[in-house]
DOLUM-322754 format. One record per residue: residue in three letters; x, y, z of N, C-alpha, C in turn. Coordinates in steps of 0.05 Angstrom, whole numbers, plus 32768, in hexadecimal, padded with zeros to 4 digits. Layout:
   aa    nx    ny    nz   cax   cay   caz    cx    cy    cz
  ALA     X     Y     Z     X     Y     Z     X     Y     Z
...
END
This chain:
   aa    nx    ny    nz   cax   cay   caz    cx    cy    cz
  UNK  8411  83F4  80EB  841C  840D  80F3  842B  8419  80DB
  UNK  8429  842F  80D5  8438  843C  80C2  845C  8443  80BE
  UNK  8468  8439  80A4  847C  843B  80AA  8495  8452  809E
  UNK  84A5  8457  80AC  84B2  846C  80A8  84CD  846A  80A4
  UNK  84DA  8479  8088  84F5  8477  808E  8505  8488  8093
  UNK  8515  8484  80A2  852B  84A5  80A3  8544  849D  8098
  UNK  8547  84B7  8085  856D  84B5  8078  8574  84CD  8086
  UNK  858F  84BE  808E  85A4  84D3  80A1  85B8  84D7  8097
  UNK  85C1  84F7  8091  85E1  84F3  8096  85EA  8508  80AC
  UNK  8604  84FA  80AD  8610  8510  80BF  861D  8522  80B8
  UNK  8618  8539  80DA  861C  8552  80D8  863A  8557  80DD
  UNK  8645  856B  80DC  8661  8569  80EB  8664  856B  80FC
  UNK  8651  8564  8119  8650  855A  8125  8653  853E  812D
  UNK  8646  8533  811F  863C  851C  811F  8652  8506  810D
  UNK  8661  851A  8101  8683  8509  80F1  8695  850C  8108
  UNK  8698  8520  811D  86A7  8521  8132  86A7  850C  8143
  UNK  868B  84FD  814F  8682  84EE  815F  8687  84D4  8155
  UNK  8689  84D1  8142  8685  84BB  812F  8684  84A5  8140
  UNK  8693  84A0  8158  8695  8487  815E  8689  847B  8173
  UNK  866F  848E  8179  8655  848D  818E  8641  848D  8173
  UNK  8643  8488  8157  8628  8480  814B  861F  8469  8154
  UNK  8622  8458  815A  8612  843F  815A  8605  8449  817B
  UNK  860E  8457  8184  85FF  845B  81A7  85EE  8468  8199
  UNK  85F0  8479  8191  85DA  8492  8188  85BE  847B  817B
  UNK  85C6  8472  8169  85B9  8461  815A  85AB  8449  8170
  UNK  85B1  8442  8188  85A1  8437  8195  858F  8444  81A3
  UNK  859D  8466  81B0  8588  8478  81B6  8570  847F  81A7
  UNK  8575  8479  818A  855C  8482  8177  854A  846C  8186
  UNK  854F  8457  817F  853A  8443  8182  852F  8438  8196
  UNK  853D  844A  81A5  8531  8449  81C3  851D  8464  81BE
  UNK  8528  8478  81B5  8509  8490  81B1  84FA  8488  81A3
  UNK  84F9  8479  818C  84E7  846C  8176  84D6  8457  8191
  UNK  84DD  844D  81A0  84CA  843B  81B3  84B9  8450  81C9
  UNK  84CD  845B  81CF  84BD  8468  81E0  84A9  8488  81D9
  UNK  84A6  847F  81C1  848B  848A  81AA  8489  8476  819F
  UNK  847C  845E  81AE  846A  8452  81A5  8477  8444  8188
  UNK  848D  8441  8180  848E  843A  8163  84AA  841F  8166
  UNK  84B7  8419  8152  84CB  83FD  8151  84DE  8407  8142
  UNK  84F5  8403  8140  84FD  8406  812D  84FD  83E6  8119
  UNK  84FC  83E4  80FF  84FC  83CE  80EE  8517  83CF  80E8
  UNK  852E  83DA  80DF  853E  83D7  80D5  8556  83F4  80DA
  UNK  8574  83F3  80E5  857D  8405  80E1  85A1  8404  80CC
  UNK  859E  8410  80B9  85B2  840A  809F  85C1  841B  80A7
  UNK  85DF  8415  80A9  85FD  8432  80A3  8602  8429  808A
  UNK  8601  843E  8078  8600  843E  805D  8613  844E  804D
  UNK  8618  844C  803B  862A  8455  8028  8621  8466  8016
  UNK  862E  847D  8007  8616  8487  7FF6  8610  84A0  8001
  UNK  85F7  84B2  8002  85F3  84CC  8006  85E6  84C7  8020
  UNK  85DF  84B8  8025  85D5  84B5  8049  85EB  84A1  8051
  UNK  85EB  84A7  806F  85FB  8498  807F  85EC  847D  8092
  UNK  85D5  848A  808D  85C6  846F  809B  85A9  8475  808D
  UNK  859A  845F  808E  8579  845B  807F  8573  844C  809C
  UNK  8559  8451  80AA  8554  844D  80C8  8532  8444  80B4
  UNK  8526  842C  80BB  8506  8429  80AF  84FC  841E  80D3
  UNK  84E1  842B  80D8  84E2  842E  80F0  84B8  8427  80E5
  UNK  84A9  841F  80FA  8492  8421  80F7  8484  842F  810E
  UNK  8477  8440  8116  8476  8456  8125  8452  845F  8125
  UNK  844C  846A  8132  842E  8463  813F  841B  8476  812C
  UNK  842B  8490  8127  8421  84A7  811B  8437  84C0  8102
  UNK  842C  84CA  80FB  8444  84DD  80EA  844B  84F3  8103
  UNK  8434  84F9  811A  8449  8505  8130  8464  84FB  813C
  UNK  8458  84E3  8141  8468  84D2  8156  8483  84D1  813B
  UNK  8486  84CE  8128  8499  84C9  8110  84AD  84DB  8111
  UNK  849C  84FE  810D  84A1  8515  810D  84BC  851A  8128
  UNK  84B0  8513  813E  84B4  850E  8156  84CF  850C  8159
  UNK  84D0  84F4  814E  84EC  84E1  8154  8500  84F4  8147
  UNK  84FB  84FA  8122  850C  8509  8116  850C  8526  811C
  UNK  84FE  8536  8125  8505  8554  813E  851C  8545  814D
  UNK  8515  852F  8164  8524  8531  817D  853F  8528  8173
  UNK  8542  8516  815C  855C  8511  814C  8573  852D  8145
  UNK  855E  853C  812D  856E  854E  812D  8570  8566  8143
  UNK  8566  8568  8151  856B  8574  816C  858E  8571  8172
  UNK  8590  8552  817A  85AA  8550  8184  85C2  8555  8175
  UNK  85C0  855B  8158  85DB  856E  8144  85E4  8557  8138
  UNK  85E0  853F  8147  85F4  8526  8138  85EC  852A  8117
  UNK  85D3  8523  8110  85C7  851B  80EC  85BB  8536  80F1
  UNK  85B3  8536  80D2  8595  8537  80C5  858E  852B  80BB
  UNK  8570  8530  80B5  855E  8511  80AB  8554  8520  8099
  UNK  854D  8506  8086  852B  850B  8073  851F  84F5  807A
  UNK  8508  84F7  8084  84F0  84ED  808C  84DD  84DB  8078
  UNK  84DC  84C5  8063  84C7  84C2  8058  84B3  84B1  8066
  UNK  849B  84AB  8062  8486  849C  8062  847F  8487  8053
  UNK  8485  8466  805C  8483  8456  8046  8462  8443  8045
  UNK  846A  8432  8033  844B  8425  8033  8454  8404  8030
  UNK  844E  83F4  8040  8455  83CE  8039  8452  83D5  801C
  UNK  8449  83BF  8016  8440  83B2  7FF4  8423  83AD  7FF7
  UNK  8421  839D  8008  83FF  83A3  8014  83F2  83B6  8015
  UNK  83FB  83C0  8029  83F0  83DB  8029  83EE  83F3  8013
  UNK  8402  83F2  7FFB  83FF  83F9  7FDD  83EE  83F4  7FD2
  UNK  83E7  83D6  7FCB  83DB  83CD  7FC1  83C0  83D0  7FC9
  UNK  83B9  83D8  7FE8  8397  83E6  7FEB  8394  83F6  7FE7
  UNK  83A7  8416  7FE6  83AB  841F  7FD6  839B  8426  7FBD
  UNK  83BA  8414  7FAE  83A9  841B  7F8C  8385  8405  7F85
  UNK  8377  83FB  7FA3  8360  83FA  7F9C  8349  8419  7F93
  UNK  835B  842C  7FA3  834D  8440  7FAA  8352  8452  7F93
  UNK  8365  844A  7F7D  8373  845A  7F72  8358  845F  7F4C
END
């Protein structure tokens, strides 16, 4: 399954709330399941994002999906990337 990561920070909203992040952050991963996807890993981080979320997810809709219905609720914004194992790199640069 393809994997995806989202960097979040928060909005000023989402500095107001501050102390329902970790609920919010189980709600993600409950929408990340119920599209079909897991989350692998979720980081509160230091630095220009406030959290790095790596999630493996069925499709780039279903991905898309999650980060709409995220920033929907005002708490973050995201950036969205698309990652690749090492494996899966490595078939890849067969093609390359």
């Amino acid at each position: 399954m393809p994997h995806y990561v989202y960097l979040a920070r928060w909005t000023g909203q989402g500095t107001k709330e501050l102390k329902e992040s970790a609920n919010r952050s189980e709600m993600f991963a409950k929408d990340v399941a119920a599209l079909g996807g897991k989350v692998i890993a979720f980081l509160h981080t230091m630095g220009p994002y406030d959290s790095v979320v790596v999630t493996e997810m069925p499709s780039d809709e279903a991905a898309n999906t999650a980060a709409l219905r995220t920033a929907m609720k005002g708490y973050v914004s995201t950036l969205t990337l698309k990652g690749w194992t090492n494996a899966e790199y490595a078939e890849l640069l067969k093609k390359v």
